[in-house]
VOGU-3710 file (C-alpha; in Angstrom, 3 decimals, decimal comma):
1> xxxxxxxxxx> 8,044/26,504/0,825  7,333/27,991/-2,650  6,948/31,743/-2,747  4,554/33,456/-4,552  3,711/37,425/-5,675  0,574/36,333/-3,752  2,353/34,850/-1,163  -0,851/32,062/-0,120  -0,821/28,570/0,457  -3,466/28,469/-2,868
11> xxxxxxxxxx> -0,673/29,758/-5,388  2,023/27,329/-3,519  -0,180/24,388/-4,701  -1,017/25,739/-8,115  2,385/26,454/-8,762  3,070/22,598/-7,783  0,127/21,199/-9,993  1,518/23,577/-12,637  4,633/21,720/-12,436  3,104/18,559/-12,819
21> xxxxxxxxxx> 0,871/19,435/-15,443  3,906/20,777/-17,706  6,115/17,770/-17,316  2,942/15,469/-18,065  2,389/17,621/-21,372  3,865/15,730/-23,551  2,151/12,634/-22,618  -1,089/13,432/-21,883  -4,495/12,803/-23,843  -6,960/15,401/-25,015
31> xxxxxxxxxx> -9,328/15,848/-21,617  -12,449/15,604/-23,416  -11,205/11,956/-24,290  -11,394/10,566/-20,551  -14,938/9,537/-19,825  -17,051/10,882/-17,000  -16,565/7,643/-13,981  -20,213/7,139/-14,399  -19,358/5,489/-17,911  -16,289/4,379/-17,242
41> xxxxxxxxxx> -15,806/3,182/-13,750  -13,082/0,738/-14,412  -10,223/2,920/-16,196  -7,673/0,097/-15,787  -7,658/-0,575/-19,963  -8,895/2,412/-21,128  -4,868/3,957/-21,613  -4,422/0,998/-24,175  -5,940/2,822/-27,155  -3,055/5,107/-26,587
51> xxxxxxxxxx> -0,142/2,822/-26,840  1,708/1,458/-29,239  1,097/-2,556/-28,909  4,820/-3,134/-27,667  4,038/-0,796/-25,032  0,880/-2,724/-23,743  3,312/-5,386/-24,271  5,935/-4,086/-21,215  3,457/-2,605/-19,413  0,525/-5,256/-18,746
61> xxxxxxxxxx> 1,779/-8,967/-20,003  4,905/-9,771/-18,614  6,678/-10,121/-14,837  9,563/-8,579/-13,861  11,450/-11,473/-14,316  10,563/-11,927/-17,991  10,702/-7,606/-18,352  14,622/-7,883/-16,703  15,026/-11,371/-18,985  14,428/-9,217/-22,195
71> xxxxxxxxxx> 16,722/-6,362/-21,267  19,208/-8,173/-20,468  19,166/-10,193/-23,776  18,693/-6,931/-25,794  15,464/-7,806/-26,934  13,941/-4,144/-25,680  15,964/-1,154/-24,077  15,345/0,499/-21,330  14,752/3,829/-22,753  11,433/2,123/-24,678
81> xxxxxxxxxx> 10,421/0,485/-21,489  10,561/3,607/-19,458  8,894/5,824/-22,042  6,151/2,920/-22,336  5,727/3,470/-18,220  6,316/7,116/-18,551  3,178/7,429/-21,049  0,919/5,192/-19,497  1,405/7,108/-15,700  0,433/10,004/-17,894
91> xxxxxxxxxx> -2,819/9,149/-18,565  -3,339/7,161/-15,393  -3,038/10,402/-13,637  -5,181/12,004/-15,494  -7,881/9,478/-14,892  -7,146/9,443/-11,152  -4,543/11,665/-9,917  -2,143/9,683/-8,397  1,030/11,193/-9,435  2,690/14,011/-7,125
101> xxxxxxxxxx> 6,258/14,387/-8,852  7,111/13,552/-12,512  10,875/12,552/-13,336  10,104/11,470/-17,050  12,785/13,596/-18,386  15,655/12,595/-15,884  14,280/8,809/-16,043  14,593/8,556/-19,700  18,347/9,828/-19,453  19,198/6,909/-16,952
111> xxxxxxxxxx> 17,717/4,735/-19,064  19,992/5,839/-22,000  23,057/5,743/-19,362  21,478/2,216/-19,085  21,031/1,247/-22,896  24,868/2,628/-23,424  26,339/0,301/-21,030  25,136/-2,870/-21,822  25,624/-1,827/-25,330  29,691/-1,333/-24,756
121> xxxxxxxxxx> 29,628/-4,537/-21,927  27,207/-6,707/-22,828  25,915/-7,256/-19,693  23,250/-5,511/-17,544  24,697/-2,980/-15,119  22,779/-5,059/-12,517  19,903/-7,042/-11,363  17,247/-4,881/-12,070  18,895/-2,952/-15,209  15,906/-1,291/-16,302
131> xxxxxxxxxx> 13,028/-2,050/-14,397  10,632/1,028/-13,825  9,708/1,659/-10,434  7,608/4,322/-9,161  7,516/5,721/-5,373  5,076/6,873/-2,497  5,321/10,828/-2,232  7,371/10,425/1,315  10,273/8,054/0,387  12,968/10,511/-0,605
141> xxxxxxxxxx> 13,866/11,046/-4,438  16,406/12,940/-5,653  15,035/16,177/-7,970  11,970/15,528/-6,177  9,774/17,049/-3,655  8,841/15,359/-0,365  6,042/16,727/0,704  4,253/14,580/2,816  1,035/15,925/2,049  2,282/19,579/3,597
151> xxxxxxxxxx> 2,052/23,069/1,773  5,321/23,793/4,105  7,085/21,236/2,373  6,984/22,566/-1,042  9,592/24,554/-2,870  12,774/22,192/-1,816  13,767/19,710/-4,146  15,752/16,531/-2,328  19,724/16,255/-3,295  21,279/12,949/-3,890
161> xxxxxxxxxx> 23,020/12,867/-0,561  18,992/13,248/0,672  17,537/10,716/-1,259  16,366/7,253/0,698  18,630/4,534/1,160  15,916/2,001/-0,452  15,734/4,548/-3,770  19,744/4,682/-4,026  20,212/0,676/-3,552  17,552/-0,044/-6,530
171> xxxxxxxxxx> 19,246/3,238/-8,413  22,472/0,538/-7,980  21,142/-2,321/-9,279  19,965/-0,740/-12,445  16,549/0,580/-11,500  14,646/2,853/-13,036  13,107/6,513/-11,046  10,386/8,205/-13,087  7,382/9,200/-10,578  6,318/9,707/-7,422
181> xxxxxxxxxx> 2,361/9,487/-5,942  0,289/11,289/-4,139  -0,315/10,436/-0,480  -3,149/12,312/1,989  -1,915/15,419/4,041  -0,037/13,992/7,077  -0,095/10,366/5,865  -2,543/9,845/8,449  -5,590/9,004/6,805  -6,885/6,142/5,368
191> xxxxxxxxxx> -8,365/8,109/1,999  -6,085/10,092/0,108  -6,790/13,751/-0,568  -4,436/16,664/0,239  -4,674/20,508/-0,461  -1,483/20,513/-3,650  -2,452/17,636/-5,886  -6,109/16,902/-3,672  -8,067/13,822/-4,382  -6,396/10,483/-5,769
201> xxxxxxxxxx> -9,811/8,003/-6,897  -9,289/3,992/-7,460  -8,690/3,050/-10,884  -10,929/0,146/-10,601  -13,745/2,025/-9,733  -13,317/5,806/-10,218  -16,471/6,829/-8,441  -15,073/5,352/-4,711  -12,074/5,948/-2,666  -8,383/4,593/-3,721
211> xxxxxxxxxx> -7,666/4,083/-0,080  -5,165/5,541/1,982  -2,339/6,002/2,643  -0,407/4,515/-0,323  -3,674/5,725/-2,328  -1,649/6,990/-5,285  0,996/4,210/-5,554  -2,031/2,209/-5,836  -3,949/4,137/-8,340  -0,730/3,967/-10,311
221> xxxxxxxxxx> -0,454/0,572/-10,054  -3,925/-0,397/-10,919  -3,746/1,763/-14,125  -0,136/-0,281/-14,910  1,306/3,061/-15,278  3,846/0,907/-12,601  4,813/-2,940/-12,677  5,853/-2,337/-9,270  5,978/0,283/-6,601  6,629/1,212/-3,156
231> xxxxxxxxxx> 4,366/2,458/-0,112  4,461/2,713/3,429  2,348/0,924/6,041  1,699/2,369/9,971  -1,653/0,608/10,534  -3,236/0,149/7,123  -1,097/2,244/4,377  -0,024/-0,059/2,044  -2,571/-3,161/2,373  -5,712/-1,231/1,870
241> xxxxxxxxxx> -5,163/0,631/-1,096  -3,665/-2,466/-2,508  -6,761/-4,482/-1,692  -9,423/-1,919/-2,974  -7,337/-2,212/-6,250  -6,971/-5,601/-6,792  -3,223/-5,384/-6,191  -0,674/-7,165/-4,098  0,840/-5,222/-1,195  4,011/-6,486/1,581
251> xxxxxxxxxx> 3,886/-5,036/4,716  7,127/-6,143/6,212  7,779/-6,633/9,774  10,040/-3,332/11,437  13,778/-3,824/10,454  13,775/-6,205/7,707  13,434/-3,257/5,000  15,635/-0,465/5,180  13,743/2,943/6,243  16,769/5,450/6,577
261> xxxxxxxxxx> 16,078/9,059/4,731  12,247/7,955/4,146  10,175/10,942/5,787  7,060/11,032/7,773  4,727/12,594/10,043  5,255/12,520/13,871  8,712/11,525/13,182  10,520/10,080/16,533  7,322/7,938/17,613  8,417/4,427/17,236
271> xxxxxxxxxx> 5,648/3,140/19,749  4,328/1,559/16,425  6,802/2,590/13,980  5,969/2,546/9,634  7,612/0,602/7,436  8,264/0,566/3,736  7,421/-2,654/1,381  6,567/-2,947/-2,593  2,975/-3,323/-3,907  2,348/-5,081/-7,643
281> xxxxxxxxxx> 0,395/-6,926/-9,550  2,213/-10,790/-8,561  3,807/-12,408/-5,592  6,826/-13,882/-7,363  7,049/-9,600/-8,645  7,231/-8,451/-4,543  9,591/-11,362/-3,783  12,171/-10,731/-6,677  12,082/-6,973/-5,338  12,535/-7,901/-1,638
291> xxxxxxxxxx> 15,465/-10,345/-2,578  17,020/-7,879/-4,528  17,135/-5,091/-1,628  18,297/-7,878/0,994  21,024/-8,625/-1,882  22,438/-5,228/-1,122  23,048/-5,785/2,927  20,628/-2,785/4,164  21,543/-3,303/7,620  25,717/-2,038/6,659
301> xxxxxxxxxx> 23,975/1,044/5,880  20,819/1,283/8,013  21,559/0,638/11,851  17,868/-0,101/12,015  17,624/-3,063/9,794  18,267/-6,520/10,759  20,887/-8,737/9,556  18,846/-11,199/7,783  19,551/-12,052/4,262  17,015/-13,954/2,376
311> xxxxxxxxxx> 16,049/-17,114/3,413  14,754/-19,461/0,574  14,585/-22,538/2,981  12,066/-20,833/4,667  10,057/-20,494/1,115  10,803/-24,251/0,895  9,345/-25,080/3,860  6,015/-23,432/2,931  5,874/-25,347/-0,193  7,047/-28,390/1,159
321> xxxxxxxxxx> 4,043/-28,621/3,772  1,902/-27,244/0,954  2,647/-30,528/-0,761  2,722/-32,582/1,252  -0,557/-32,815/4,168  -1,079/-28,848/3,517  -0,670/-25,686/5,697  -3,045/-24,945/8,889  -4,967/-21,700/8,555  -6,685/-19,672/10,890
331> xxxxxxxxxx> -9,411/-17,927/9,984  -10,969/-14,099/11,392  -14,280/-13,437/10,167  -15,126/-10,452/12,615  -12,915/-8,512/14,818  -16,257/-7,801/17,140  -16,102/-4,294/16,573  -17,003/-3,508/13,264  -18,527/-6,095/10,852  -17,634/-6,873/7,322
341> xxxxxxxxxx> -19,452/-6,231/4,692  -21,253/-9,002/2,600  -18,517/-9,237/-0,259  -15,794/-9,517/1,923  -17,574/-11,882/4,218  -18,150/-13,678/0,662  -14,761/-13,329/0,189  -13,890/-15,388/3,342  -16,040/-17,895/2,882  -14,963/-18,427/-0,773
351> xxxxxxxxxx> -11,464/-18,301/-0,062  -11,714/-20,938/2,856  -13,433/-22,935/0,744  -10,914/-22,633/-1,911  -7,661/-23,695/0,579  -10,108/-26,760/2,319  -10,671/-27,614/-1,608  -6,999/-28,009/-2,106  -5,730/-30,051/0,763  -5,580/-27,423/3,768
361> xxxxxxxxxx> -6,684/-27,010/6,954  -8,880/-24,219/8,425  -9,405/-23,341/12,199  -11,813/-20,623/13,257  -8,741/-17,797/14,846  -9,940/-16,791/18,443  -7,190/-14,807/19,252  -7,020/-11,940/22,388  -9,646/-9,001/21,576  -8,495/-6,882/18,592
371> xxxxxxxxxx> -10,701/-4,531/20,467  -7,468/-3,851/22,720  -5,166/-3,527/19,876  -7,177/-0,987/18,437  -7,182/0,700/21,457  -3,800/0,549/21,764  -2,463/1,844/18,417  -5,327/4,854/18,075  -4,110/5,704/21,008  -0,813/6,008/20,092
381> xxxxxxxxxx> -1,150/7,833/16,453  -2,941/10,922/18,726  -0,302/11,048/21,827  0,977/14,111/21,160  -2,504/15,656/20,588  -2,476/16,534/17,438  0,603/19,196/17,677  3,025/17,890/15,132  0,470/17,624/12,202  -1,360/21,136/13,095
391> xxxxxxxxxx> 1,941/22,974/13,705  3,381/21,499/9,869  -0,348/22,638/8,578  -0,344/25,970/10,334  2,676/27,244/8,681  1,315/27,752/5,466  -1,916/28,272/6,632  -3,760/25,957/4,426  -7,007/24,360/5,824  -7,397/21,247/7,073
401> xxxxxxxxxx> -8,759/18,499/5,057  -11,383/16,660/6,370  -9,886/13,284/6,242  -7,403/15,002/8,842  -9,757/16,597/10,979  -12,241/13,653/11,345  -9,041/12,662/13,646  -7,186/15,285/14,542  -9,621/18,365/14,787  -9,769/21,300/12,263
411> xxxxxxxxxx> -7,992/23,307/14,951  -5,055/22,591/17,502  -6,790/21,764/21,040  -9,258/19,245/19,315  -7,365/16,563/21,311  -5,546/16,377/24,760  -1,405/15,502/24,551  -0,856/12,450/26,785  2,050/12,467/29,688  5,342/10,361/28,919
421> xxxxxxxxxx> 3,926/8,056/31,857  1,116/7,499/30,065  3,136/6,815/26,797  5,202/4,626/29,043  1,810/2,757/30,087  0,379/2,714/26,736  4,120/0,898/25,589  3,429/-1,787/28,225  -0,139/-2,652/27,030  1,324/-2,995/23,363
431> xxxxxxxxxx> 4,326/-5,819/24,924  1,376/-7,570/27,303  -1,104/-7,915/24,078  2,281/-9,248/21,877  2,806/-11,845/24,734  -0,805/-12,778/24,953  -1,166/-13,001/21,282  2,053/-14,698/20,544  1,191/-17,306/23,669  -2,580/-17,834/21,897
441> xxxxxxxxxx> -0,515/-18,332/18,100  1,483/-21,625/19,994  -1,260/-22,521/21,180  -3,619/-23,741/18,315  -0,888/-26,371/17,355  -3,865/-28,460/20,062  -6,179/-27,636/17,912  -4,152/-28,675/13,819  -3,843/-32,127/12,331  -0,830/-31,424/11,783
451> xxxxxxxxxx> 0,489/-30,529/15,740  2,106/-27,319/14,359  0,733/-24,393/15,193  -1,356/-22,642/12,724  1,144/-21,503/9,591  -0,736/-18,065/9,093  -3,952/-16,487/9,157  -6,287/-14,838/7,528  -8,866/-11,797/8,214  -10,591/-9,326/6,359
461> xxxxxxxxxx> -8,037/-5,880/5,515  -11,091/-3,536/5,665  -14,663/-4,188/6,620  -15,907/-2,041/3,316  -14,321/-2,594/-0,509  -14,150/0,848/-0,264  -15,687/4,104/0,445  -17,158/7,692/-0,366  -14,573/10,864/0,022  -14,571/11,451/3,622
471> xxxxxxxxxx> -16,561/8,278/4,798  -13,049/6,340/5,856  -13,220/6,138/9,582  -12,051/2,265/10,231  -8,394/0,940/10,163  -8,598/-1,661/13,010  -8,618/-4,958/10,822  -5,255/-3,613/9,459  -4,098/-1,866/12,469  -3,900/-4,760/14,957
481> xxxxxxxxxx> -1,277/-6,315/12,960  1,274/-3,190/13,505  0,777/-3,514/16,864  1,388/-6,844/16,619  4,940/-6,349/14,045  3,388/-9,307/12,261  4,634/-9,813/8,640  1,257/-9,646/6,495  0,630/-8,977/2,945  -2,949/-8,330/0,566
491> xxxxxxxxxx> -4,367/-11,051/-2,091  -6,905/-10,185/-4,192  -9,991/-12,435/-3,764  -12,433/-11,298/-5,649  -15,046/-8,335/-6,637  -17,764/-7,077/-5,618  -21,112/-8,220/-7,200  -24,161/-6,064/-6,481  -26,465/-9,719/-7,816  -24,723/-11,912/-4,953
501> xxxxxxxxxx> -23,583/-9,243/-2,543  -26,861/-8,279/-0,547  -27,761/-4,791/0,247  -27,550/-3,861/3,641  -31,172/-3,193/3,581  -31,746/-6,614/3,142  -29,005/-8,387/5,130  -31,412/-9,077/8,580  -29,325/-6,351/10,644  -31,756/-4,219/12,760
511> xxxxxxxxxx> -30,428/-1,374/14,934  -30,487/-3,730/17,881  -28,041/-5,673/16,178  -25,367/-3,258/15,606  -22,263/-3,805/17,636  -21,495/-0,146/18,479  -21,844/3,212/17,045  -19,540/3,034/14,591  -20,411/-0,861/13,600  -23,498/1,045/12,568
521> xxxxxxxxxx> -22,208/3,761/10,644  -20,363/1,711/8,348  -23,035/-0,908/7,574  -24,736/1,834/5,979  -22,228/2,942/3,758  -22,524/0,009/2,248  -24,208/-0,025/-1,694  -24,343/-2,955/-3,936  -24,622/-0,508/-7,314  -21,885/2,120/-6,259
531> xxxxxxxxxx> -19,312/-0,629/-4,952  -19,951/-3,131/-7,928  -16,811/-4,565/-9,457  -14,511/-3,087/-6,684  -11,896/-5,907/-5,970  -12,110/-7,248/-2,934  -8,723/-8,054/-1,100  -7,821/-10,095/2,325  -4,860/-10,311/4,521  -2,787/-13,251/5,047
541> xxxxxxxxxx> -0,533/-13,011/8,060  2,607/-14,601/9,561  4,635/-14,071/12,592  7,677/-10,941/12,568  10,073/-11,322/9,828  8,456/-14,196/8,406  8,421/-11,858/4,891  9,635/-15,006/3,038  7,150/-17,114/4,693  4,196/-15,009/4,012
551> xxxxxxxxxx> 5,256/-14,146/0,045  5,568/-18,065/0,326  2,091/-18,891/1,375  0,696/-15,798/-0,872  1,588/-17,589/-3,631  0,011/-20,738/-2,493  -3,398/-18,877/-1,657  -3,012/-17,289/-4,946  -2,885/-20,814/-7,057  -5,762/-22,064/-4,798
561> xxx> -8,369/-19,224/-5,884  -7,601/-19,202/-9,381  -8,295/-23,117/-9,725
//
């Protein structure tokens, strides 16, 4: 931990957001140039009066593929591609604060390493020479901090024999390392907001939440201070930022991505374990990233990743039954325990609309209750009572923030430890709801043209577009499918509009109707005016390690709502 004269957890984080400030210097915009969110909700364009046009060039018009096509052919370097990235993160941080480690200086010296060898080889130095790509706070950088959100964690920067195996594969194949984003204390929250950099907003609307956990990769993202990224997902982390941003986000099945050296918070529970995956702005963007990790053999390196290398029959497949009599949906418009809101229920019935439109089938998904899963998994994320996250807050002494203590208490006792029999039991209710919901999946191949079972499905990734600091209490549409170790991934559907989107005022629910306590308390979080223009995102969802599969269908859904 950093030491101060003072010796407090305050000057540890001021000395960090000190730090940050400094190495952003350079970069930055005058202060009094950033409008107040009122005026400016959206931020997303507002860095472009800033940039030279080359640099709005590499950072908003063109895929990876076509950025790694122009490298290679010398038609930009890498060193004006990174600065381009490195300026507009500036400024996006300063409109949301998202960043929570700047590497400008030692990213603009690997891309000269970069520019200097295909200068004297002619050739890139691999696959991704030169691609930018930023990183959630808790996958391990070298020169960086990993904090996880902790005061403790400050003052130790990570060595290279630290850093993640994911970060030094994409270091190989010519990938660029120039930030790191800010992630709520504990990762355990579903809003991000921690006591050293404190509270990351959405970029798409700067007066709501950016989600949570991956809230700063997304805010990033959003402000294309990053053409692609990485986050982590335990029950919502990377799809729900990404879908209150308008972005793309791959949550991976366990094992296919490599997690070795990544940190986290109640490290050893791998009842429902996290995984890593990229978030950007396209599907073909996350698949070129996923193939390229795969192309480095994880599992010779990772003992916890499977041996599967990518499988582009399996993308074939998808597009050949896209072509030719369509894919079978299912669709999830209510898990019975909290209900959407009226743009994403909008969003559902425009998007089912859309896939019927273009040749596809839609079945209404009646799968087990989600109302167990939910169970399940909360139940799991608290087993050890709260110990682990109050024992890494308590030795600084910083507070607790309330995202934290809405779950875990502002104080160790708030919540009782379970018994390894009861861990045991709680292990056995997770395999008996996989069975059930695995026998239910085969089973709606009774109910398709087609006599397959249903391809994938889709549900709602949040019941809100977003949310007020501290008003984040709900990850169960996200959180049944890590319980379930399906493959999923978010597609942005559409935003929301305060003329089409009814008030929950006027939407016919009376108190009567309200499914349950909390059903009720977020209905009335919901506001037409404050969420207006917030993207609205849903989840499509295959079975485990169907990641080529899902990117597959993604792509599909993708060309169906922009027809």
């Amino acid at each position: 931990m950093i030491v101060s004269s003072e010796g407090t957890w305050q000057a540890a984080a001021e000395r960090k957001r000190a730090e940050v400030a400094k190495l952003l210097g350079p970069y930055t915009i005058p202060g009094d140039a950033i409008p107040p969110p009122a005026e400016l909700p959206d931020a997303t364009n507002f860095p472009r009066a800033y940039l030279e046009p080359r640099e709005i060039e590499f950072t908003e018009k063109l895929s990876i593929e076509e950025l790694l096509g122009k490298l290679a052919r010398r038609e930009i370097t890498a060193k004006e591609v990174t600065l381009a990235f490195c300026k507009r993160a500036a400024i996006a941080h300063q409109v949301t604060n998202c960043l929570s480690d700047v590497l400008f200086q030692q990213a603009l010296a690997q891309a000269d390493e970069l520019d200097a060898y295909i200068a004297a080889h002619g050739k890139p130095i691999g696959r991704l020479h030169g691609l930018p790509v930023s990183w959630k706070d808790q996958i391990r950088v070298e020169g960086a901090e990993t904090t996880v959100g902790y005061i403790s964690n400050l003052g130790r920067k990570e060595t290279a024999k630290d850093e993640a195996l994911l970060v030094k594969e994409l270091r190989e194949l010519g990938a660029v390392i120039y930030a790191k984003t800010n992630v709520p204390t504990a990762l355990m929250a579903i809003d991000t907001n921690n006591n050293i950099i404190g509270y990351t907003w959405n970029a798409r609307n700067r007066l709501v939440s950016a989600g949570g956990s991956s809230g700063g990769e997304a805010s990033l993202l959003a402000m294309k201070g990053s053409i692609i990224g990485f986050g982590t997902d335990i029950a919502a982390s990377i799809r729900l930022p990404a879908a209150f941003q308008g972005l793309y986000g791959l949550k991976p099945s366990i094992g296919r991505l490599p997690w070795s050296k990544i940190a986290g918070s109640m490290e050893g529970q791998e009842l429902v374990s996290p995984v890593v995956g990229p978030m950007g702005h396209r599907v073909d963007d996350l698949e070129v990233i996923t193939k390229s990790i795969l192309s480095t053999q994880p599992w010779l390196h990772d003992p916890t990743v499977v041996n599967m290398p990518w499988r582009q029959s399996e993308t074939e497949a998808v597009a050949k039954h896209a072509k030719s009599g369509g894919l079978a949906f299912g669709v999830l418009r209510s898990d019975g325990i909290v209900l959407p809101h009226p743009p994403i229920t909008r969003a559902i019935d425009e998007t089912v609309a859309k896939l019927k439109a273009h040749g596809h089938e839609v079945i209404e998904w009646e799968p087990p209750s989600h109302k167990e899963a939910f169970e399940i998994i909360w139940s799991l994320f608290v087993m050890d009572g709260g110990n682990d996250i109050h024992s890494s807050i308590g030795s600084s002494g910083e507070p607790v923030v309330p995202q934290i203590a809405n779950i875990y208490g502002s104080s160790p006792g708030h919540l009782t430890p379970k018994t390894v029999n009861e861990s045991w039991s709680y292990a056995l209710r997770r395999n008996a709801y996989q069975t059930a919901y695995l026998e239910y999946w085969n089973s709606t191949a009774s109910k398709t043209s087609t006599g397959r079972a249903v391809d994938f499905f889709i549900l709602p990734i949040a019941p809100t577009a977003s949310y007020l600091p501290g008003q984040a209490i709900y990850p169960g549409y996200t959180g049944v499918i890590n319980a379930l170790d399906y493959t999923a991934i978010s597609v942005p559907v559409t935003t929301v509009d305060k003329a089409r989107d009814l008030a929950a005022a006027d939407a016919g629910r009376q108190r009567g109707e309200y499914l349950g306590e909390m059903d009720e308390q977020v209905w009335k979080q919901y506001d037409p005016n404050l969420f207006h223009g917030t993207p609205v995102g849903l989840q499509l969802v295959g079975r485990r390690l169907e990641e080529e599969r899902v990117l597959a269908a993604a792509a599909e859904l993708g060309r169906c709502l922009s027809e």
